[in-house]
N, C-alpha and C positions, 0 to 999 in steps of 0.2 A: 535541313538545318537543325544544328542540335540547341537545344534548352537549354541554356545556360542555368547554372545552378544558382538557388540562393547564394548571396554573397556570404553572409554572415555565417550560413553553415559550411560552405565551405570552406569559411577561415576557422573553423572549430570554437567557433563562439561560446560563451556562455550568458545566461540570463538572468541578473540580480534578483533576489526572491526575499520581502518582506513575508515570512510566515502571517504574521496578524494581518496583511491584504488576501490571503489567498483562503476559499473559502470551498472547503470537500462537499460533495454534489451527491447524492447517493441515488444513482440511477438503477432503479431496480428491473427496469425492463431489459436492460442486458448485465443484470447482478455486477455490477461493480460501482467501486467508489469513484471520483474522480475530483482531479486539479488541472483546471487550468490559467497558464501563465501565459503571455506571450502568443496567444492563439499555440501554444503547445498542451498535449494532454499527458499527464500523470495518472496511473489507475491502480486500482489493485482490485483482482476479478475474485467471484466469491460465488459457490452453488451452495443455498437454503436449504435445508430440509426442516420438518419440525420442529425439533428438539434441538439442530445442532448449525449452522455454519463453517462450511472449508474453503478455508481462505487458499486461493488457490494459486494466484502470481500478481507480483509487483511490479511494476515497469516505468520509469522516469526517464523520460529521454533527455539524451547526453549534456545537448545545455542546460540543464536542469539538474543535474545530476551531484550531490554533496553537500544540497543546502537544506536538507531535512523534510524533501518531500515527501519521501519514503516513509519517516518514522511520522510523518502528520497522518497520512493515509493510513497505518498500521494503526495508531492513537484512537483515529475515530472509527474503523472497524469492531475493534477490540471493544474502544466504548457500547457502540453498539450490539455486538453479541450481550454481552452487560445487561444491557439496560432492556434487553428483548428475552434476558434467562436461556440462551441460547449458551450450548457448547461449542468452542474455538478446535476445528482440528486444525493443521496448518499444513498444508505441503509445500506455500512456498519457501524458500531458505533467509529471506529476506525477513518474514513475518516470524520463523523459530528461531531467527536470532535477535528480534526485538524481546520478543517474549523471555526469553534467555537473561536480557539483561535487563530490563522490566518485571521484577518478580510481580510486581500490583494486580499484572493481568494472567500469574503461572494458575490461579486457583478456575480460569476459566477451560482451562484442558485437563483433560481427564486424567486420572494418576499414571495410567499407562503409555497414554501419549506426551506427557511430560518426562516420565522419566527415561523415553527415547528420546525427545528433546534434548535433555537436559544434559544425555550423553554424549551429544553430536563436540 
């Protein structure tokens, strides 16, 4: 017998998102941030080292997807490199192009990973 699929994703649902209800989780036992909505998870994964933080992918799944969960998760990352004196490297594309349009956070990457940044 096959499994019928959730209904709601299989209509390609989406899922209303009050930003000031949703509150970023910073689970450092598997380095990343995370939101969750709806019993769905939003994350952006991140490996530590001393001195620096590489933010390393962003991921919002599709009902979720164009209501600013992205740029909350990049926000509080960012904050937190910040406020830890930690350097931002970024590889993922998601996170160099907040930063791109967010100058507040360009002084947390280094001059030569900004100004490949800044190129893209």
């Amino acid at each position: 017998m096959n499994k019928p699929e959730e209904p709601a994703r299989a209509a390609g649902w989406s899922v209303g998102v009050n930003l000031d209800n949703v509150t970023v989780i910073h689970n450092e036992d598997v380095q990343q941030f995370e939101l969750h909505v709806d019993g769905l998870r939003a994350l952006l994964t991140y490996r530590r080292f001393p001195d620096r933080i590489v933010l390393a992918h962003t991921e919002v799944p599709p009902p979720l997807e164009g209501q600013g969960l992205a740029a909350k998760l990049a926000r509080f990352a960012l904050d937190f490199a910040r406020a830890n004196r930690l350097r931002v490297v970024s590889l993922c594309p998601y996170v160099s192009s907040f930063i791109r349009k967010h100058t507040e956070y360009q002084d947390l990457v280094s001059s030569d990973d900004l100004q490949r940044l800044l190129s893209r």
